[in-house]
MARVOVO-609201 format. One line per field, with one value per residue (C-alpha): residue in three letters; x, y, z. Coordinates in Angstrom, 1 decimal. Each point is the difference from the previous one (the first is absolute). Layout:
residues N
code <- c(ALA;...)
u <- c(X;...)
v <- c(Y;...)
w <- c(Z;...)
end
This chain:
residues 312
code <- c(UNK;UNK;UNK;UNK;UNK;UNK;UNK;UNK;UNK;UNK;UNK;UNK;UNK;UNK;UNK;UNK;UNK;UNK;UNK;UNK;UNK;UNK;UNK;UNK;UNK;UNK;UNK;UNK;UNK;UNK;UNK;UNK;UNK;UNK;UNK;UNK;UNK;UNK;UNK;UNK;UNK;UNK;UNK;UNK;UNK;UNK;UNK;UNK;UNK;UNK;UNK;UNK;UNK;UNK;UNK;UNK;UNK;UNK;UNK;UNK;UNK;UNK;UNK;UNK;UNK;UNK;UNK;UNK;UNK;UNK;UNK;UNK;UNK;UNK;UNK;UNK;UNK;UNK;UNK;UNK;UNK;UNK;UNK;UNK;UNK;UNK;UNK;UNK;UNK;UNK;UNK;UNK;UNK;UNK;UNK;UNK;UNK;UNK;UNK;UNK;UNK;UNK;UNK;UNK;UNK;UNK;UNK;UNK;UNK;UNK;UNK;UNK;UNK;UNK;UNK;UNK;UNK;UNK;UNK;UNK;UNK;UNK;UNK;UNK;UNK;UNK;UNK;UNK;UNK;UNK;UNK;UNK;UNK;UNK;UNK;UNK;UNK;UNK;UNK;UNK;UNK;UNK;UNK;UNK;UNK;UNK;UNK;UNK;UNK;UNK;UNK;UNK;UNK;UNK;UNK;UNK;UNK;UNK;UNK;UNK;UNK;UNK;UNK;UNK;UNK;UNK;UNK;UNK;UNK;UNK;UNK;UNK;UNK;UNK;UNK;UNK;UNK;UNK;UNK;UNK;UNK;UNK;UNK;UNK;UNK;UNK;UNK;UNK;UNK;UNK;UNK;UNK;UNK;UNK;UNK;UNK;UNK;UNK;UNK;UNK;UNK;UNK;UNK;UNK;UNK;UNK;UNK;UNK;UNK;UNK;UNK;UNK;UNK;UNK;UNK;UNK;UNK;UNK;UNK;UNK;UNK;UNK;UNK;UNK;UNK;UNK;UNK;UNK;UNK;UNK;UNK;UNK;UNK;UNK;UNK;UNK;UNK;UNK;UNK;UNK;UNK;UNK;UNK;UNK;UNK;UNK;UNK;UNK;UNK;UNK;UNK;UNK;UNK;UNK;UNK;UNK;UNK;UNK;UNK;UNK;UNK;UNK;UNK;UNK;UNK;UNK;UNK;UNK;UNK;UNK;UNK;UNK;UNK;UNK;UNK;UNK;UNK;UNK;UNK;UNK;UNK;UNK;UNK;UNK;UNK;UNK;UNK;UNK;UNK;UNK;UNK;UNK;UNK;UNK;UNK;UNK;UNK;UNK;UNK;UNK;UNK;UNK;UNK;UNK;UNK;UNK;UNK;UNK;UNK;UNK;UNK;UNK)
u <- c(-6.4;-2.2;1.0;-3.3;1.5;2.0;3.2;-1.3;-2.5;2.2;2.6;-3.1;-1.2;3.4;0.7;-3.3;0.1;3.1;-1.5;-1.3;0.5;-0.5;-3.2;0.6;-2.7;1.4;3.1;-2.1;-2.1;2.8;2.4;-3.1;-0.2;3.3;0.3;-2.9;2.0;2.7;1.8;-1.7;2.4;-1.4;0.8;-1.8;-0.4;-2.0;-2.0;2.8;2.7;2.3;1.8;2.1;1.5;3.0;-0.9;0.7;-1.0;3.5;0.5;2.3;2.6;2.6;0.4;1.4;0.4;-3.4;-0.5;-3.6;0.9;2.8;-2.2;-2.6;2.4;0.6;-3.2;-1.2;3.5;-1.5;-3.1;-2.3;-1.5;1.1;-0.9;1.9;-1.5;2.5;1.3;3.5;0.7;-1.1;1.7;2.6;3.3;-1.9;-3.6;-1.0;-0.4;3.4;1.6;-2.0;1.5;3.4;-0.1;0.0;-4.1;-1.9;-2.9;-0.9;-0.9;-1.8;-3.7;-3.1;0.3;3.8;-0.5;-2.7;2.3;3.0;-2.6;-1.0;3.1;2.4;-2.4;1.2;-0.5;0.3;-2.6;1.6;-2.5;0.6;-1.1;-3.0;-1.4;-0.1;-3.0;2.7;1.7;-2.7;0.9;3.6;1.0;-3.1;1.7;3.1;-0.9;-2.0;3.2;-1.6;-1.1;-3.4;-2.2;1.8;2.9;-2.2;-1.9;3.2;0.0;-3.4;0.1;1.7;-2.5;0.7;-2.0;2.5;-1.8;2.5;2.2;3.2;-0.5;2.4;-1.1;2.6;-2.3;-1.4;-3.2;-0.7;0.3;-3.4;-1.5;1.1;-0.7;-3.4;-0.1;1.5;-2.6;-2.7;1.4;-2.0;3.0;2.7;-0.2;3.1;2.5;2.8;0.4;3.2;2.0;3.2;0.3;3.2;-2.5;0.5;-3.1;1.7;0.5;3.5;3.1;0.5;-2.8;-3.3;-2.6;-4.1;-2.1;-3.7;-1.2;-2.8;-1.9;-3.2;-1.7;2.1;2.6;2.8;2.6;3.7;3.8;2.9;3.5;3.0;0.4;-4.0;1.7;3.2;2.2;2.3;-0.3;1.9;0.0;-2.0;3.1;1.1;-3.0;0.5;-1.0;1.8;-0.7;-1.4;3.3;1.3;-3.2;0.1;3.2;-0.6;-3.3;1.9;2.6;-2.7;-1.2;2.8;0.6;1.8;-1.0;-0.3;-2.4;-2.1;-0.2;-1.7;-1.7;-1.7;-0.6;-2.1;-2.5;0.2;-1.0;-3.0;-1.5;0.6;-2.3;-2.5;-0.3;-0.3;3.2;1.6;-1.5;2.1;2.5;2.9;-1.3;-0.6;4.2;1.0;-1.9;1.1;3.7;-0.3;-0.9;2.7;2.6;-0.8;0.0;-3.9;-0.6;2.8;-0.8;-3.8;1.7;2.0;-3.1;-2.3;2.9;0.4;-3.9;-1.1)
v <- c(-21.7;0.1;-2.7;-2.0;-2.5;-3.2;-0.4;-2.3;2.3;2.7;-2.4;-1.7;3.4;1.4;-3.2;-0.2;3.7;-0.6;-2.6;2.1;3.7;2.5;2.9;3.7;0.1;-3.0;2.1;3.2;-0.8;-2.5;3.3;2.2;-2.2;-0.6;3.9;0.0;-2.2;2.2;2.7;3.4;2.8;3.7;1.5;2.1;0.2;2.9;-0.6;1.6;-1.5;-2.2;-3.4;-2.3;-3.4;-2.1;-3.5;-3.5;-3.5;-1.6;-3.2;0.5;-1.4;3.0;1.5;3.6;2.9;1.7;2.2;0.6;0.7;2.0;1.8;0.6;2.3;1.8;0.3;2.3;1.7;1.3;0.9;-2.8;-1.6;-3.8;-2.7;-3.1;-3.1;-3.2;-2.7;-1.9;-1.8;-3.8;-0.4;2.1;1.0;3.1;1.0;4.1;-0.7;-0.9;2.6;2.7;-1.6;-0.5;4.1;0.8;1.1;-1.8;0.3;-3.8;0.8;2.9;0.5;1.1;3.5;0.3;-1.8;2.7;2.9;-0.7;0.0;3.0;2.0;-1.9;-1.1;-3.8;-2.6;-3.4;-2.8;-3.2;-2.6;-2.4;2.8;1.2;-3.3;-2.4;-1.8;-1.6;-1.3;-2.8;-1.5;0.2;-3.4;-1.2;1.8;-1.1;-4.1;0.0;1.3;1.2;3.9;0.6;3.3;1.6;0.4;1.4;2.6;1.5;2.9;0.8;0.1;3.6;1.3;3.7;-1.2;2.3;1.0;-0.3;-2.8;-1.5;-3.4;-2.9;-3.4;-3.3;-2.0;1.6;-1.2;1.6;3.4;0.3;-1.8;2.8;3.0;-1.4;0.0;3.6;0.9;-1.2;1.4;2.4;2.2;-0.6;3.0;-0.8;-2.7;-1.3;-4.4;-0.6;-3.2;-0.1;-2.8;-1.5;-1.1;2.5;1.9;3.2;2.8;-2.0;1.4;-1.6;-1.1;0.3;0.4;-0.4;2.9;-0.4;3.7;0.1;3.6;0.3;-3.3;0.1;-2.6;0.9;-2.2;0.7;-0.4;1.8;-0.2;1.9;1.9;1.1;1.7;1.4;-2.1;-2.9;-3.9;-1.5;-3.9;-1.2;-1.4;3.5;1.2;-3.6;0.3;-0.8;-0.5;3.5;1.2;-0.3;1.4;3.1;1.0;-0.2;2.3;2.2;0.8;0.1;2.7;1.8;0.4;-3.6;-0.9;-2.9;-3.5;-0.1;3.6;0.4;-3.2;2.3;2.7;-2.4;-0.9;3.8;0.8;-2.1;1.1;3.4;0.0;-2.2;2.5;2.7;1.9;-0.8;0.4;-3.0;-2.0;1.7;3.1;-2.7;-0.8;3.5;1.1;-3.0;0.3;3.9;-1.4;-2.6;3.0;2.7;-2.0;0.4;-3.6;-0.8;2.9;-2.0;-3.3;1.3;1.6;-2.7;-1.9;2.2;0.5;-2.3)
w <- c(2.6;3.0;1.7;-0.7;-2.9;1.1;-1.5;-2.3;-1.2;-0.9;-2.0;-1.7;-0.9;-1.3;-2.3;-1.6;-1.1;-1.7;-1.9;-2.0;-1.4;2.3;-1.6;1.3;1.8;2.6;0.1;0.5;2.9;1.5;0.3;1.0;3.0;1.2;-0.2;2.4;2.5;-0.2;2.0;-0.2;-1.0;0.9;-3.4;-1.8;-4.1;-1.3;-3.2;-2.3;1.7;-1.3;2.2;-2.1;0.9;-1.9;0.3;-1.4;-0.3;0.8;-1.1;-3.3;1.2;-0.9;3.4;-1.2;1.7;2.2;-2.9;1.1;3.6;-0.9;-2.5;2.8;1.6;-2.8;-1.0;3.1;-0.8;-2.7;1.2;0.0;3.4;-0.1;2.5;-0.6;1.2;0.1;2.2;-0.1;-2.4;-0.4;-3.2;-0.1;1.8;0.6;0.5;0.3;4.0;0.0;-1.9;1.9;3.3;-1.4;-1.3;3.5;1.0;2.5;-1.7;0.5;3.7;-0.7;0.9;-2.1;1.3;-0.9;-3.3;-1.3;1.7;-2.3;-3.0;1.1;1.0;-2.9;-2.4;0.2;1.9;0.6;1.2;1.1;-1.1;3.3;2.2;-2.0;-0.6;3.3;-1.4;-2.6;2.8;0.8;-4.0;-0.1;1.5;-2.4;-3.0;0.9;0.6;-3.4;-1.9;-3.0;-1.3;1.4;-0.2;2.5;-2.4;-2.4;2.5;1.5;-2.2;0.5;3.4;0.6;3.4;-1.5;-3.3;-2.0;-3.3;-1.9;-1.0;-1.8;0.3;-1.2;-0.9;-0.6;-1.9;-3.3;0.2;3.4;-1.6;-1.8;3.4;1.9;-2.4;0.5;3.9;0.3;-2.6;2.4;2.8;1.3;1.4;-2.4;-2.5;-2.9;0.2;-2.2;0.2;-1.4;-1.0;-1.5;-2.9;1.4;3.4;2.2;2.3;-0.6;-3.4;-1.5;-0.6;-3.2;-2.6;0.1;2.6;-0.5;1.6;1.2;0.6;1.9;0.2;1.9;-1.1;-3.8;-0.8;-2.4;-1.1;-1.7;0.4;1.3;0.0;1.4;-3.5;1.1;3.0;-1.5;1.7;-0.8;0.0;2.4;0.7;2.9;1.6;0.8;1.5;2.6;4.0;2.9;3.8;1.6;1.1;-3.5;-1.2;2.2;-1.0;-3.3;0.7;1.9;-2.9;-2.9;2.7;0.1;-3.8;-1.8;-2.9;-1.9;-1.0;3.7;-0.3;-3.5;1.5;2.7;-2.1;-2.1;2.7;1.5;-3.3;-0.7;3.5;-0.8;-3.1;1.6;3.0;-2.6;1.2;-3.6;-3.5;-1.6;0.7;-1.0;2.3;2.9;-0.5;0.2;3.3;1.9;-0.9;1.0;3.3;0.1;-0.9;2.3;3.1;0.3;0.3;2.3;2.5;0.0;0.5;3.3;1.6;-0.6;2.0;2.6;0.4;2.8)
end
């Protein structure tokens, strides 16, 4: 990441930890480091303070709607500091980078001091990984030639240069979750954290059936499962909750914002919810639902949305 491996060493590197499964603590000091290399941004967390991020793994193959992005926003609507961390897509029609862009906020230019300002002055924000992390740029065209998941695909939630203490995090592959419950458990900064997967594959909470929760709390691991019924709201097929390109995606962001209802709505509210109880803002999950949707419904969210865009 230094620049003192040869190509060779780095791709030799990358394949043989894959040959094997990956223990927290390689994870754990891997992300440690690369948040060392990274961009410093000049904010500030008190003790008591809380900083949440919305993150997944990707890779499920079901490229829905950028519920966890979109949930960011409304998150901080409601009162609770978020710094999203994200990139465009590589799998997907579109990544949170791209949907950001497409909503309108040049926030992809935007320096370390202007990142931490709109944290401060909006309570969101938004980290584009490329910027943060320039030391990733020496292993793309490695990543890219060997053509196979490595680490890196692995560490990308964990690499947030905020270290937000709190976390929703969603994992594709079911056998990740306990992995990561154990990380976050061992991280030093994160303080409670909700890893979710949906049974039908997907790295977010799923709009229809059920979905396996990893609570982590301090260093304790909990372990049970949700559904839409846990939240009050209805199943919908995950058809209806689909994604598009980030025009499409905007739109469709714009007019939950300003009041429709319907499957990528109750989709949202969902996530919103989830984050709500793991920042501590909401009791349950059912609470979580009702204080996002006030938000959704009185314009507090959109009026957010169009100064974050008009910030910089």
């Amino acid at each position: 990441m230094t620049g003192q491996a040869t190509p060779a060493q780095i791709g030799a590197y990358l394949v043989a930890l894959q040959s094997h499964t990956l223990p927290a603590h390689v994870l754990i000091s891997s992300a440690s480091a690369l948040r060392g290399l990274a961009r410093v941004c000049p904010y500030q967390k008190t003790e008591d303070s809380v900083l949440l991020d919305i993150v997944g793994t990707g890779g499920d193959s079901w490229d829905t709607f950028n519920a966890s992005t979109a949930a960011s926003l409304v998150l901080a609507a409601c009162g609770v500091p978020c710094a999203k961390h994200g990139n465009r897509s590589s799998s997907g029609r579109c990544g949170s980078a791209d949907l950001i862009e497409a909503l309108g906020a040049g926030c992809l230019s935007r320096t370390e001091e202007q990142v931490a300002s709109c944290l401060q002055n909006y309570g969101f924000t938004f980290l584009f990984a490329q910027y943060f992390h320039p030391s990733m740029g020496s292993v793309a065209p490695i990543r890219k030639e060997i053509g196979i998941r490595t680490i890196f695909n692995m560490l990308g939630p964990l690499l947030n240069p905020l270290q937000p203490n709190h976390m929703l995090l969603g994992v594709g592959v079911k056998s990740l979750g306990p992995l990561y419950a154990e990380v976050l458990a061992q991280t030093e900064h994160v303080k409670r954290a909700l890893i979710v997967h949906a049974e039908l594959g997907m790295d977010e909470i799923g709009p229809e059936g059920d979905t396996q929760v990893w609570e982590v709390n301090g260093d304790v691991i909990t372990t049970y499962t949700i559904n839409p019924a846990s939240f009050g709201l209805p199943e919908h097929s995950v058809k209806d909750v689909a994604g598009s390109g980030p025009s499409e995606n905007a739109a469709t962001f714009r007019r939950i914002l300003q009041g429709e209802k319907g499957p990528v709505t109750d989709f949202l509210l969902l996530n919103c919810s989830a984050a709500l109880v793991v920042s501590g803002k909401a009791e349950n999950f059912k609470e979580g639902v009702e204080i996002a949707r006030k938000v959704l419904e009185d314009g507090t969210a959109y009026q957010l949305l169009e100064k974050f865009i008009t910030a910089f």
